[in-house]
KOLGUMAR-848521 format. One record per residue (C-alpha): residue number from 0; residue in one letter; chain; y, z, x negated. Coordinates in nm, 2 decimals, padded with zeros to 4 digits. Example, Ala and Ser with C-alpha at 12.3 -4.5 7.8 and 13.67 -1.06 7.14 Angstrom:
<recs>
(0 "A" "A" (-00.45 00.78 -01.23)),
(1 "S" "A" (-00.11 00.71 -01.37)),
</recs>
This chain:
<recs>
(0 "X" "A" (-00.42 -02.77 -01.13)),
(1 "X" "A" (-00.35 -02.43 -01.24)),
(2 "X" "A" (-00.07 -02.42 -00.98)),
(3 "X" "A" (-00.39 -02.42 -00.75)),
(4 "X" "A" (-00.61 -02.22 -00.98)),
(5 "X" "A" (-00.31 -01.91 -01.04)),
(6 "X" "A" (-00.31 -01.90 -00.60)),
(7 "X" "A" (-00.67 -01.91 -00.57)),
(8 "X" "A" (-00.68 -01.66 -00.77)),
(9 "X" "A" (-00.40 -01.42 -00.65)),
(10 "X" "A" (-00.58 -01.49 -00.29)),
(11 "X" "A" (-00.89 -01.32 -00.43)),
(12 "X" "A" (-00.70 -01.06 -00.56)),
(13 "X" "A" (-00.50 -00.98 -00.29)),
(14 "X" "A" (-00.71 -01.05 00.04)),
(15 "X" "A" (-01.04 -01.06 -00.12)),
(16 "X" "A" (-01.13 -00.77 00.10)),
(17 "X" "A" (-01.15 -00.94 00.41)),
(18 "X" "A" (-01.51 -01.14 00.28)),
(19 "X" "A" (-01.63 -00.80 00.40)),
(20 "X" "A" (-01.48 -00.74 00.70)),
(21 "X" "A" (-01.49 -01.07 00.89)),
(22 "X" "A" (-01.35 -00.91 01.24)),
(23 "X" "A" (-01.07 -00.94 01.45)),
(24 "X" "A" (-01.06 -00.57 01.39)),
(25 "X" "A" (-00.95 -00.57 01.05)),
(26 "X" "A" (-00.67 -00.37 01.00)),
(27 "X" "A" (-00.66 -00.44 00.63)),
(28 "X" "A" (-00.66 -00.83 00.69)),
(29 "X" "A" (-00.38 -00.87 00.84)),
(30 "X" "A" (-00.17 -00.63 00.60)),
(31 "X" "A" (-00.34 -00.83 00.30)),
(32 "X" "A" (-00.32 -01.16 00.40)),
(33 "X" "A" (00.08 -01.12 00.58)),
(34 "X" "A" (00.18 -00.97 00.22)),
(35 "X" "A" (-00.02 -01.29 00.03)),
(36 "X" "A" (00.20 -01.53 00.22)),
(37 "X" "A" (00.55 -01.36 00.16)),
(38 "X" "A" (00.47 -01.25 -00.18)),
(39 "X" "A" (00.31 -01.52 -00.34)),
(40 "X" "A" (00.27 -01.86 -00.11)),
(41 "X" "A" (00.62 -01.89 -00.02)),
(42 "X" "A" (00.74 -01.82 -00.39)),
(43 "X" "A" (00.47 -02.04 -00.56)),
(44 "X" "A" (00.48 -02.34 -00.35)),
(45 "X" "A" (00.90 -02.27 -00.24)),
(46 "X" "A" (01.04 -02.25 -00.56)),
(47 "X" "A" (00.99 -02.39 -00.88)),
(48 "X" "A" (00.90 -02.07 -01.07)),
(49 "X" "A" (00.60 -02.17 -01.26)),
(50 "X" "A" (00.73 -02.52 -01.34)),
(51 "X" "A" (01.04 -02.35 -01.53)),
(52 "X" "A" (00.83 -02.09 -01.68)),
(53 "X" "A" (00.71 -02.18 -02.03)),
(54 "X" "A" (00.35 -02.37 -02.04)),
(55 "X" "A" (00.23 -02.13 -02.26)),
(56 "X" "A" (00.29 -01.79 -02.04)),
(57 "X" "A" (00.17 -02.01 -01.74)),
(58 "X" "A" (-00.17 -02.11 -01.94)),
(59 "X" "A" (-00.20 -01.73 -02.04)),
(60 "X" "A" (-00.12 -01.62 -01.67)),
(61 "X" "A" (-00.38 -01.87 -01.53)),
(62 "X" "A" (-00.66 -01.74 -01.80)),
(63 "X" "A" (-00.61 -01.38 -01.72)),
(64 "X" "A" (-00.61 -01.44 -01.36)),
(65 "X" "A" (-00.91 -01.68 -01.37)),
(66 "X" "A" (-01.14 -01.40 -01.56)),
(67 "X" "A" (-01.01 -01.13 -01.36)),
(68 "X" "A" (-01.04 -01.23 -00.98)),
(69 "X" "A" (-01.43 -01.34 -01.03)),
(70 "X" "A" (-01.52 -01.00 -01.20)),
(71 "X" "A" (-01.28 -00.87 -00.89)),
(72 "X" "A" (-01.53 -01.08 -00.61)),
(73 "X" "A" (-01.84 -00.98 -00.79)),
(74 "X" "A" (-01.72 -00.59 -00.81)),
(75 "X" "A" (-01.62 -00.61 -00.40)),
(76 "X" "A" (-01.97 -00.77 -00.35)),
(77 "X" "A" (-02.14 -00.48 -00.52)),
(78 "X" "A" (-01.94 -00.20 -00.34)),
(79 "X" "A" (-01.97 -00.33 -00.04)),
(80 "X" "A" (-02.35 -00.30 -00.10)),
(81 "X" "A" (-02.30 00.06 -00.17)),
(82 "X" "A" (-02.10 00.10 00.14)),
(83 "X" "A" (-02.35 -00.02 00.36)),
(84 "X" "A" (-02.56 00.24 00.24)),
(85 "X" "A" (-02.34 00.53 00.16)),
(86 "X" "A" (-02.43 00.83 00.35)),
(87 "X" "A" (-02.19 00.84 00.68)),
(88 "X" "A" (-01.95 01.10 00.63)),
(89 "X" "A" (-01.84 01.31 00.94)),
(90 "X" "A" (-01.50 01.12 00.99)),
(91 "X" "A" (-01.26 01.14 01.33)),
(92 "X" "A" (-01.24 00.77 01.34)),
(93 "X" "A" (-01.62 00.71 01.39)),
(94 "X" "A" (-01.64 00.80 01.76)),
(95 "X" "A" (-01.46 00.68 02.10)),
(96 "X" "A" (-01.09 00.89 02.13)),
(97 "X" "A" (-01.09 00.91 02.56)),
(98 "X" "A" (-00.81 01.15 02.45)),
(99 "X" "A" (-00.70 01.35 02.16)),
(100 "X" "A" (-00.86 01.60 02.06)),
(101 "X" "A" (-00.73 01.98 02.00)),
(102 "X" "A" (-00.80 02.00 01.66)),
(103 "X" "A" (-00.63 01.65 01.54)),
(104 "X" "A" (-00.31 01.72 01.75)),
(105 "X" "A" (-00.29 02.05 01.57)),
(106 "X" "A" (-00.32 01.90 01.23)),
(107 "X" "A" (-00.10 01.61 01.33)),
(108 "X" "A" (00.21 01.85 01.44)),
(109 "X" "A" (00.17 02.08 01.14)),
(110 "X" "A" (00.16 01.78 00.87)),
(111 "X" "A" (00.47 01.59 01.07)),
(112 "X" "A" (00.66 01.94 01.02)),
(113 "X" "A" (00.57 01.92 00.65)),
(114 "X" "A" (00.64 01.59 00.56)),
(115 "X" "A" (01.02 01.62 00.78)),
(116 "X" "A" (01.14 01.96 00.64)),
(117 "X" "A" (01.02 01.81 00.28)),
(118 "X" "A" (01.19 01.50 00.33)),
(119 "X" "A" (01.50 01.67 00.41)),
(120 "X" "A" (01.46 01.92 00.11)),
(121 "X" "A" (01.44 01.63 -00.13)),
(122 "X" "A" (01.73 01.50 00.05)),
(123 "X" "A" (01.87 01.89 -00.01)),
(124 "X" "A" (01.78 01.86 -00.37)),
(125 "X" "A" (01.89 01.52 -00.47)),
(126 "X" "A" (02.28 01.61 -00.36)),
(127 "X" "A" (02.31 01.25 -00.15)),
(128 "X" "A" (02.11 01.04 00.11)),
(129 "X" "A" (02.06 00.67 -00.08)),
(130 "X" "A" (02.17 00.47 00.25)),
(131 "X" "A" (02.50 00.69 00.24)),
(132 "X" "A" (02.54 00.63 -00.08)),
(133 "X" "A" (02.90 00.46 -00.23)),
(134 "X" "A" (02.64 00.25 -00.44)),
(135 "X" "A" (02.37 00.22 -00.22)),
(136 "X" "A" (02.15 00.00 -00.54)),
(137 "X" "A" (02.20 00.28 -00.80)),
(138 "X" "A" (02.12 00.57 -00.58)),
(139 "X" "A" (01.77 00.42 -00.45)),
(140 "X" "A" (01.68 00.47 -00.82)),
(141 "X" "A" (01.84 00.75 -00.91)),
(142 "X" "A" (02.04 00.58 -01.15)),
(143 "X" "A" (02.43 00.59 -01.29)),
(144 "X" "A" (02.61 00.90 -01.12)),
(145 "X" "A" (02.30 01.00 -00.88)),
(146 "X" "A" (02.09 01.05 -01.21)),
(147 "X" "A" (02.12 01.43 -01.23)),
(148 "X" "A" (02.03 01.48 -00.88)),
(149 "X" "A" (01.77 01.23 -00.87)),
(150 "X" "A" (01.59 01.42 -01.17)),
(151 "X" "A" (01.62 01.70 -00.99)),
(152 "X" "A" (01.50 01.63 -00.63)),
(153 "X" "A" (01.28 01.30 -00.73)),
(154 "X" "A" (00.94 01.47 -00.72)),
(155 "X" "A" (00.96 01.63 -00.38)),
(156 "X" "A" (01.14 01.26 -00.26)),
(157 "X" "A" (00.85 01.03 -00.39)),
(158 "X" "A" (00.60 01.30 -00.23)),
(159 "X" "A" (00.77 01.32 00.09)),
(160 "X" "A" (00.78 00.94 00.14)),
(161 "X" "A" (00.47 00.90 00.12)),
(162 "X" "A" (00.33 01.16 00.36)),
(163 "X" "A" (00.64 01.04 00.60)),
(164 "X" "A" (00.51 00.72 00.54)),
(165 "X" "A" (00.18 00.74 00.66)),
(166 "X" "A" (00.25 01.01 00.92)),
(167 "X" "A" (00.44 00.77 01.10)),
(168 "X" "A" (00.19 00.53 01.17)),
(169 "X" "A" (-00.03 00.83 01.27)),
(170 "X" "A" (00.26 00.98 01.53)),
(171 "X" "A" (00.28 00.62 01.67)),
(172 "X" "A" (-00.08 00.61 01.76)),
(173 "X" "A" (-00.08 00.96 01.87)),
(174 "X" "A" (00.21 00.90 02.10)),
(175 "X" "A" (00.06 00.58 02.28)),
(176 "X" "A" (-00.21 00.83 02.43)),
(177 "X" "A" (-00.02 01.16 02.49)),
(178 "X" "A" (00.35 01.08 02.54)),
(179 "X" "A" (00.42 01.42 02.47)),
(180 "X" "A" (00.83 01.49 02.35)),
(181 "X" "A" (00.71 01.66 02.05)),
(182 "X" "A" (00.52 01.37 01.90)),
(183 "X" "A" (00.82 01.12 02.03)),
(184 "X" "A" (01.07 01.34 01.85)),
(185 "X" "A" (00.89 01.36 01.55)),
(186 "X" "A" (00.81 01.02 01.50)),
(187 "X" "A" (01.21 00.93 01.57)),
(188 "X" "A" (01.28 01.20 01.29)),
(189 "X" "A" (01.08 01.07 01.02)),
(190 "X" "A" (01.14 00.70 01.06)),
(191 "X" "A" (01.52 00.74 01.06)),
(192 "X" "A" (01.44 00.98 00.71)),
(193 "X" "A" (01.27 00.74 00.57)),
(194 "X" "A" (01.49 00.43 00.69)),
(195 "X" "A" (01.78 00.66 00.47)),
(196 "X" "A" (01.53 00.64 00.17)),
(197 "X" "A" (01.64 00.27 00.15)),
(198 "X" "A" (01.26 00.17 00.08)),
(199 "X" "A" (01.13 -00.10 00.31)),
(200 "X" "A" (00.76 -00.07 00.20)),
(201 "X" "A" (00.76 00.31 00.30)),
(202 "X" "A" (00.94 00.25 00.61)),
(203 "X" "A" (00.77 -00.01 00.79)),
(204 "X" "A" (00.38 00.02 00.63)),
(205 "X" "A" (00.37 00.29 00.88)),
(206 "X" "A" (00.46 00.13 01.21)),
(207 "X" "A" (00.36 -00.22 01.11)),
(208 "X" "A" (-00.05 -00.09 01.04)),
(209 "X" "A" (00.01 00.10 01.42)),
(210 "X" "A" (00.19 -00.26 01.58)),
(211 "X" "A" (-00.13 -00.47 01.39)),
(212 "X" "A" (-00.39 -00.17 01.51)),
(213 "X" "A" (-00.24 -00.14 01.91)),
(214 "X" "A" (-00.25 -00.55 01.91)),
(215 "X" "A" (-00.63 -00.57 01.83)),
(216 "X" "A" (-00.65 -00.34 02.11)),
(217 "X" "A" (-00.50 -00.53 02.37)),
(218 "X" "A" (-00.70 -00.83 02.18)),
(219 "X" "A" (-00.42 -01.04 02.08)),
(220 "X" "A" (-00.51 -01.37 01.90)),
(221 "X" "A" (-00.55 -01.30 01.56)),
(222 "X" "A" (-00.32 -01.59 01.45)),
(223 "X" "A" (-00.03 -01.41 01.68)),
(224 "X" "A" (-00.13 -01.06 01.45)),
(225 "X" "A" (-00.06 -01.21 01.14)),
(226 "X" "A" (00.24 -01.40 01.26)),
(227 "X" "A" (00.40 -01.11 01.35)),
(228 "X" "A" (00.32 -00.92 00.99)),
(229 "X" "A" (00.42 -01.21 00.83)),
(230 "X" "A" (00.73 -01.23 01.02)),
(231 "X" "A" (00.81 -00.84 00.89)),
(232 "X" "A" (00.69 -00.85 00.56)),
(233 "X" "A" (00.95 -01.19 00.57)),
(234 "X" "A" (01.25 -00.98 00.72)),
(235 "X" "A" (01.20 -00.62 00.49)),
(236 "X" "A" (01.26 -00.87 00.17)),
(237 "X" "A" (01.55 -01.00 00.30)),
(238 "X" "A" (01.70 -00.68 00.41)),
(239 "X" "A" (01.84 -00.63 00.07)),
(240 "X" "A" (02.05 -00.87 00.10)),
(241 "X" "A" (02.25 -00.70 00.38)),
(242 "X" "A" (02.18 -00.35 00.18)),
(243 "X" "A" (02.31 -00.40 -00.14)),
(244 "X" "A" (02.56 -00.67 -00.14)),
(245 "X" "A" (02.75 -00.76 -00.46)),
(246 "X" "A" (03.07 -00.90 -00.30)),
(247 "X" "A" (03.10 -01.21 -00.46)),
(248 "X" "A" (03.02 -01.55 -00.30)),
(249 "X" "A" (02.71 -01.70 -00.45)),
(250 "X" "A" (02.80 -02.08 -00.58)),
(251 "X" "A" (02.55 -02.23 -00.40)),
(252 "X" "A" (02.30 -02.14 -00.06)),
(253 "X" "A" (01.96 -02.08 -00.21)),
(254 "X" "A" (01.66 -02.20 -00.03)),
(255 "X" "A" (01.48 -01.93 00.22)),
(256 "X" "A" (01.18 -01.92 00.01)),
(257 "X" "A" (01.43 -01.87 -00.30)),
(258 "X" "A" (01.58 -01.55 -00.11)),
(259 "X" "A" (01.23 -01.41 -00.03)),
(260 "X" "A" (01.12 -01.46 -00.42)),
(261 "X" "A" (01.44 -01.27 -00.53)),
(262 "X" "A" (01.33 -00.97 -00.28)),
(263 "X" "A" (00.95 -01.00 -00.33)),
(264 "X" "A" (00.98 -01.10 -00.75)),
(265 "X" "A" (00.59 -01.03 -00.80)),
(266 "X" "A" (00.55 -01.37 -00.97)),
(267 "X" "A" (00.88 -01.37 -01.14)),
(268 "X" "A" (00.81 -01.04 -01.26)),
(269 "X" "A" (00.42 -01.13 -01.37)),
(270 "X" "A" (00.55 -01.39 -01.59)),
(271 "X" "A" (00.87 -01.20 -01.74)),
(272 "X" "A" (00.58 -00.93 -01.83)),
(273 "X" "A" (00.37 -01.17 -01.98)),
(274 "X" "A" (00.64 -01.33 -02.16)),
(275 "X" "A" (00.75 -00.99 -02.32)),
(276 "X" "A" (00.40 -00.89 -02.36)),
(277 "X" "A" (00.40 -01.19 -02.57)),
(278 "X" "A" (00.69 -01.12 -02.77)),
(279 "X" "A" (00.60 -00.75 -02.85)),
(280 "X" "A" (00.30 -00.89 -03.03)),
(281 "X" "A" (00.02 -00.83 -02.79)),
(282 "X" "A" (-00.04 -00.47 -02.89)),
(283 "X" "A" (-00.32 -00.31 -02.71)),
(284 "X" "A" (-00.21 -00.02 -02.56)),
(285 "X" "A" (-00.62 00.12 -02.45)),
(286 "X" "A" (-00.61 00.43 -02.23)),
(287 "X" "A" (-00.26 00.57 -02.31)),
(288 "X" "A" (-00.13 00.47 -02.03)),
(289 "X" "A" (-00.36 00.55 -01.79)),
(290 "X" "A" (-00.35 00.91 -01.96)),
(291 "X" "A" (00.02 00.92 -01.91)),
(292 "X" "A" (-00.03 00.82 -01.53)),
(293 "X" "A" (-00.28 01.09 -01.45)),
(294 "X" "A" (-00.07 01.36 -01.71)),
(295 "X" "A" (00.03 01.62 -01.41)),
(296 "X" "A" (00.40 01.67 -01.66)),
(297 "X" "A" (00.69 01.66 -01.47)),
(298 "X" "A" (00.87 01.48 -01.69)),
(299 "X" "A" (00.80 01.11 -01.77)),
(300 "X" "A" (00.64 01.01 -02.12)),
(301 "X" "A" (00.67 00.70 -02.33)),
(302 "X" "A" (00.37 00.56 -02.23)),
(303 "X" "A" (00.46 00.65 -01.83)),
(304 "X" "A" (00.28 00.27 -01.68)),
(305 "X" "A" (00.60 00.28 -01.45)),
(306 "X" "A" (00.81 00.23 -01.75)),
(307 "X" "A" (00.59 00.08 -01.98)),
(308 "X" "A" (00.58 -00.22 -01.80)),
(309 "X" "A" (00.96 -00.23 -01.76)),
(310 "X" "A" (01.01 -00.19 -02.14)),
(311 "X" "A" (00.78 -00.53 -02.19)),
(312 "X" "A" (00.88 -00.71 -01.90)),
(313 "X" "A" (01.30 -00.66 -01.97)),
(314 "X" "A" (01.26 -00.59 -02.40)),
(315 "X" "A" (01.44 -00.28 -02.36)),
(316 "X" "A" (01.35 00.04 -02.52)),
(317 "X" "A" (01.50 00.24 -02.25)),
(318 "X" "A" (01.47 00.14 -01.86)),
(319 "X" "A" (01.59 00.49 -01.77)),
(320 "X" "A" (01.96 00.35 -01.67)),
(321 "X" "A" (01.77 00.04 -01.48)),
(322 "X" "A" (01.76 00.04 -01.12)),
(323 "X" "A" (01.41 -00.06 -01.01)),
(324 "X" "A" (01.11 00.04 -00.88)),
(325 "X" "A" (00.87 -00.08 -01.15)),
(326 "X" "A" (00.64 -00.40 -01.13)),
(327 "X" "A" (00.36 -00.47 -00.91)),
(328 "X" "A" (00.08 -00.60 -01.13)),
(329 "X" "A" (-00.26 -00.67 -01.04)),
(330 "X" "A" (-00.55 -00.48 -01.20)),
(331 "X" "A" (-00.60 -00.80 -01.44)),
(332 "X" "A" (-00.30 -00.74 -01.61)),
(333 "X" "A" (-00.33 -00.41 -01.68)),
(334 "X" "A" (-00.66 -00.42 -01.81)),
(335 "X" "A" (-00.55 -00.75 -02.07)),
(336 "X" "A" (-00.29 -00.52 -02.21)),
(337 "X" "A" (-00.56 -00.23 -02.21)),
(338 "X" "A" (-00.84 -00.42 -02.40)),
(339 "X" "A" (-00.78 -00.75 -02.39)),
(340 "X" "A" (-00.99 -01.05 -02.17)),
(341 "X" "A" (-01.28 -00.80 -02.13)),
(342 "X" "A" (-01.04 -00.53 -02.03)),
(343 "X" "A" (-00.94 -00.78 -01.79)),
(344 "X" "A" (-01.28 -00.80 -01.64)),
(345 "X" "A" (-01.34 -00.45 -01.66)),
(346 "X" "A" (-01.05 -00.32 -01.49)),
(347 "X" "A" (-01.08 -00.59 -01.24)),
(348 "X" "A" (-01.48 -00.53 -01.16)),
(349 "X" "A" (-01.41 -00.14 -01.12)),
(350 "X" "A" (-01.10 -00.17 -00.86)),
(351 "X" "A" (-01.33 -00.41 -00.68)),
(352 "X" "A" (-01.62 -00.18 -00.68)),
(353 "X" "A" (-01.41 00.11 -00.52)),
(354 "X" "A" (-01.19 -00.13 -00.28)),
(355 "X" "A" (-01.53 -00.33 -00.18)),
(356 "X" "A" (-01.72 00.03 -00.10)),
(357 "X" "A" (-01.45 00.16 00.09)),
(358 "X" "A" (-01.40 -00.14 00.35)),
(359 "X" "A" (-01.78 -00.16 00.40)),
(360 "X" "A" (-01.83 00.22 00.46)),
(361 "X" "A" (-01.49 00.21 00.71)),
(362 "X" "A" (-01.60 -00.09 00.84)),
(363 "X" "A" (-01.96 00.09 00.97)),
(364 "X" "A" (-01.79 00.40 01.11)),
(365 "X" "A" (-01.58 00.22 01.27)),
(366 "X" "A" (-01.87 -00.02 01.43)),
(367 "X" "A" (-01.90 00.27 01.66)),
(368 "X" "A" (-01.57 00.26 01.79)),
(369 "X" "A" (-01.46 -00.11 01.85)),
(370 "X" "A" (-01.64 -00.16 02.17)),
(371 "X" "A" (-01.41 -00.21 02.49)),
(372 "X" "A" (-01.48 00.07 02.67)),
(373 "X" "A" (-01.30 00.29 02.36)),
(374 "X" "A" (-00.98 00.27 02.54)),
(375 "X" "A" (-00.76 00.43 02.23)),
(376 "X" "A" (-00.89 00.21 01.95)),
(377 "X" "A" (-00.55 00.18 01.80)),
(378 "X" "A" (-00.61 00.57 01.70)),
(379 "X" "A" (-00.93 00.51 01.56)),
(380 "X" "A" (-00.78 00.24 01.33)),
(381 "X" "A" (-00.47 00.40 01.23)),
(382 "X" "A" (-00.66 00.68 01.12)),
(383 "X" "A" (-00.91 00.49 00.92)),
(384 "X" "A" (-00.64 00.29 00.72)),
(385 "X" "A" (-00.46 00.67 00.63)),
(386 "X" "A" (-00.87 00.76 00.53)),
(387 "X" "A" (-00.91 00.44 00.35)),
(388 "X" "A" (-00.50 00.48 00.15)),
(389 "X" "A" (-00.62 00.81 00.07)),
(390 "X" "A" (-00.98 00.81 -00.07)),
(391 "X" "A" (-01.10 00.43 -00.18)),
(392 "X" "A" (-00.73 00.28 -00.23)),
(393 "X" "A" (-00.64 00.52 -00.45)),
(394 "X" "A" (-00.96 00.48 -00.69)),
(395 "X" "A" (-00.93 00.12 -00.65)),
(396 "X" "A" (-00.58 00.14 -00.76)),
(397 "X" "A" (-00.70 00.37 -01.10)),
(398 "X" "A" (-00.46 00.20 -01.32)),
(399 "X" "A" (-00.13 00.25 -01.19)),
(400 "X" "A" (-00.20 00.66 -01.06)),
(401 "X" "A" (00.13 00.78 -00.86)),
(402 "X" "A" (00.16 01.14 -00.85)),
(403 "X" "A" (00.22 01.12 -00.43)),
(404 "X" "A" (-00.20 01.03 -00.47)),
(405 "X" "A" (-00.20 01.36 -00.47)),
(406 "X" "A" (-00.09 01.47 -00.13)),
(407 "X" "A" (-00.23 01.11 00.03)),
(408 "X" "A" (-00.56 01.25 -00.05)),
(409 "X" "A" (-00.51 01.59 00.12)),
(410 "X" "A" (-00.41 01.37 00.39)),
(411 "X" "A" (-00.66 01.16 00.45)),
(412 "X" "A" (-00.90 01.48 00.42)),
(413 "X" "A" (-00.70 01.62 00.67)),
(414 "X" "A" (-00.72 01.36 00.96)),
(415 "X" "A" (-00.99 01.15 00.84)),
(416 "X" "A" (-01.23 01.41 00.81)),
(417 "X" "A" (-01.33 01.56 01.14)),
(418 "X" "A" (-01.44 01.94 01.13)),
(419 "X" "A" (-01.81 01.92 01.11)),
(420 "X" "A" (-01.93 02.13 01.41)),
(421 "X" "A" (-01.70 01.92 01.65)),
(422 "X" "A" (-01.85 01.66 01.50)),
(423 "X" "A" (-02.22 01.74 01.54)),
(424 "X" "A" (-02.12 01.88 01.89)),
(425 "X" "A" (-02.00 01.56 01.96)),
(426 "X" "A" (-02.30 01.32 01.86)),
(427 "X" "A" (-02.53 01.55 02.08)),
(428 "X" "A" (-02.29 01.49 02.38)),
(429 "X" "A" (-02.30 01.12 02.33)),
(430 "X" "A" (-02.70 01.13 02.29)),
(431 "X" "A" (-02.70 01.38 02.58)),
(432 "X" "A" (-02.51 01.11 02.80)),
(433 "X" "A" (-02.70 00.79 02.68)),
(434 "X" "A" (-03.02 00.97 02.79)),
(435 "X" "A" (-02.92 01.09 03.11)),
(436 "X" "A" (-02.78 00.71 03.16)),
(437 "X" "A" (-03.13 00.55 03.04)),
(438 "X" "A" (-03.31 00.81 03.30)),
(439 "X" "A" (-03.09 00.71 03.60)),
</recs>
């Protein structure tokens, strides 16, 4: 029974956002629910991680989770509310892209320029590229011998990835209406950048949200969609096993769905952070660590979230040596450890709030531009999920701030936001045509 109650309620948590947007057009959806099955189905129902995990964790994991994805539901409901009546912002995505327009391929060239020559300054600055690496694990962290550079370059490399990141998916888009060499180039540049970073989430997000946005266009089934994203989200956790090998034989074969939960450790790692939390004494920690993720400091502090919930999930006092990437917690847990159950439902209620205004709002401008005679409706929806990442995702996602936030903001600014007088121009060109089409 809780078995069923902890993936009921990591479904909520996780895909909830698709109550809201119940169309074949849903960009989001697809994302969501492919990451819900490699994450968390196949390692729930594969393995045997919750039955070797203590009772006690699992009861505490299941009452956390059971207080938290309600208040999650009931905070989507009342931002999607808001979202249907949120003033309409002047956006690019709301209208029909018959081709793309000046200003967007402008802004488009200049940012890919940006995010390449920083990518290959961090590169610059860190003193090695992580796939070129001797130890390929310990230099994708920064870690070991590639500390030193990694402190000094690892700003400018987490920024770049991110803006690489998403500007892929954007050049993609771009390229499947123009075709132009510069866009083609570009786009060949940054995902062979960001394939060096070693980090499957920032290299295939990108191209996988253009492959999901360019399949709704030629309407593709939407059980063939999330096939395919499954299918990827499947293959990027096993890559590691090809990219950091140990050398040694393992003893025994372990199961597929064992190799995908040692790739994709969310659940492991939820109930190893419990665990710990448990064994530190359940210490409320309140705001400081959502202090230390908004500090603007260089340097990491104690109370960093990144490393805070490494020290309680592994019981070491310094995770600076380890390599990893941190945890992946849902909002739940961060808000137990914050204030207890009714930080839980806080912290839960507000991310749903944000998440649940967002879709709705995205959702209406892009009403405008789903019918079939929009012939580039991939565009529309690539640049709606790099609005979405870089406004409503990143308040939904208030507990765990990354400092890259920063420039995925300017971002979505940037090519969300359409310049107001070519927007208004616009809208009276489409009025001017529907009337001269409802006079003939």
């Amino acid at each position: 029974m809780l078995k069923v109650q902890i993936i009921a309620s990591l479904a909520i948590l996780t895909c909830g956002q698709i109550l809201l947007w119940r169309r074949r057009d849903n960009v989001f959806g697809y994302l969501q629910a492919g990451l819900f099955i490699a994450s968390v189905l196949i390692p729930i129902l594969g393995t045997t991680v919750l039955d070797d995990a203590d009772p006690d964790v699992i009861a505490l994991y299941a009452r956390i989770l059971a207080v938290g994805a309600p208040a999650y539901l009931l905070g989507l409901c009342w931002g999607g509310h808001l979202g249907l009546h949120a003033l309409s912002p002047p956006v690019s995505f709301s209208r029909a892209f018959h081709e793309v327009p000046a200003w967007l391929i402008r802004r488009v060239r200049v940012i890919s320029v940006v995010a390449l020559v920083s990518l290959l300054g961090a590169y610059f600055l860190l003193g090695y590229v992580p796939a070129l690496a001797g130890d390929r694990l310990l230099a994708k962290y920064g870690v070991g011998p590639y500390r030193a550079g990694f402190a000094r370059g690892s700003q400018l490399f987490h920024l770049a990835m991110g803006l690489s990141s998403a500007m892929a998916g954007v050049l993609l888009a771009v390229a499947a209406v123009r075709r132009r060499a510069f866009e083609v180039i570009m786009l060949g540049a940054l995902l062979v950048g960001l394939a060096a970073t070693l980090n499957r989430g920032e290299a295939i997000i990108g191209p996988l949200t253009f492959l999901i946005a360019w399949g709704i266009q030629k309407r593709w089934r939407p059980f063939i969609l999330l096939t395919v994203v499954t299918m990827s989200f499947l293959a990027s956790t096993l890559v590691n096993e090809f990219l950091f090998e140990t050398g040694s034989a393992p003893v025994s074969t372990p199961s597929f769905a064992v190799r995908v939960s040692k790739t994709a450790p969310d659940i492991v790692d939820h109930l190893a952070f419990l665990n710990g939390y448990r064994l530190t004494g359940e210490e409320r920690v309140g705001t400081r660590t959502l202090l230390a993720g908004y500090s603007l400091s260089v340097a990491k502090g104690y109370w960093d979230p990144a490393d805070y919930a490494l020290r309680i999930r592994t019981g070491l006092a310094d995770v600076s040596e380890l390599a990893s990437g941190g945890l992946r917690l849902p909002a739940p847990f961060w808000g137990y450890v914050s204030f207890g159950y009714a930080g839980a439902v806080a912290w839960s209620w507000i991310a749903g709030v944000f998440i649940g205004w967002g879709t709705a709002l995205v959702r209406r401008l892009l009403s405008e531009a789903e019918n079939d005679r929009y012939p580039n409706q991939a565009l529309n929806l690539v640049l709606a999920w790099v609005f979405f990442n870089g406004t409503f995702a990143v308040l939904g996602q208030f507990y765990f701030p990354f400092r890259s936030d920063i420039l995925i903001v300017a971002l979505a600014v940037a090519l969300g936001l359409a310049p107001v007088n070519r927007f208004l121009d616009s809208r009276r060109e489409e009025a001017s045509a529907s009337g001269r089409t409802d006079g003939d």
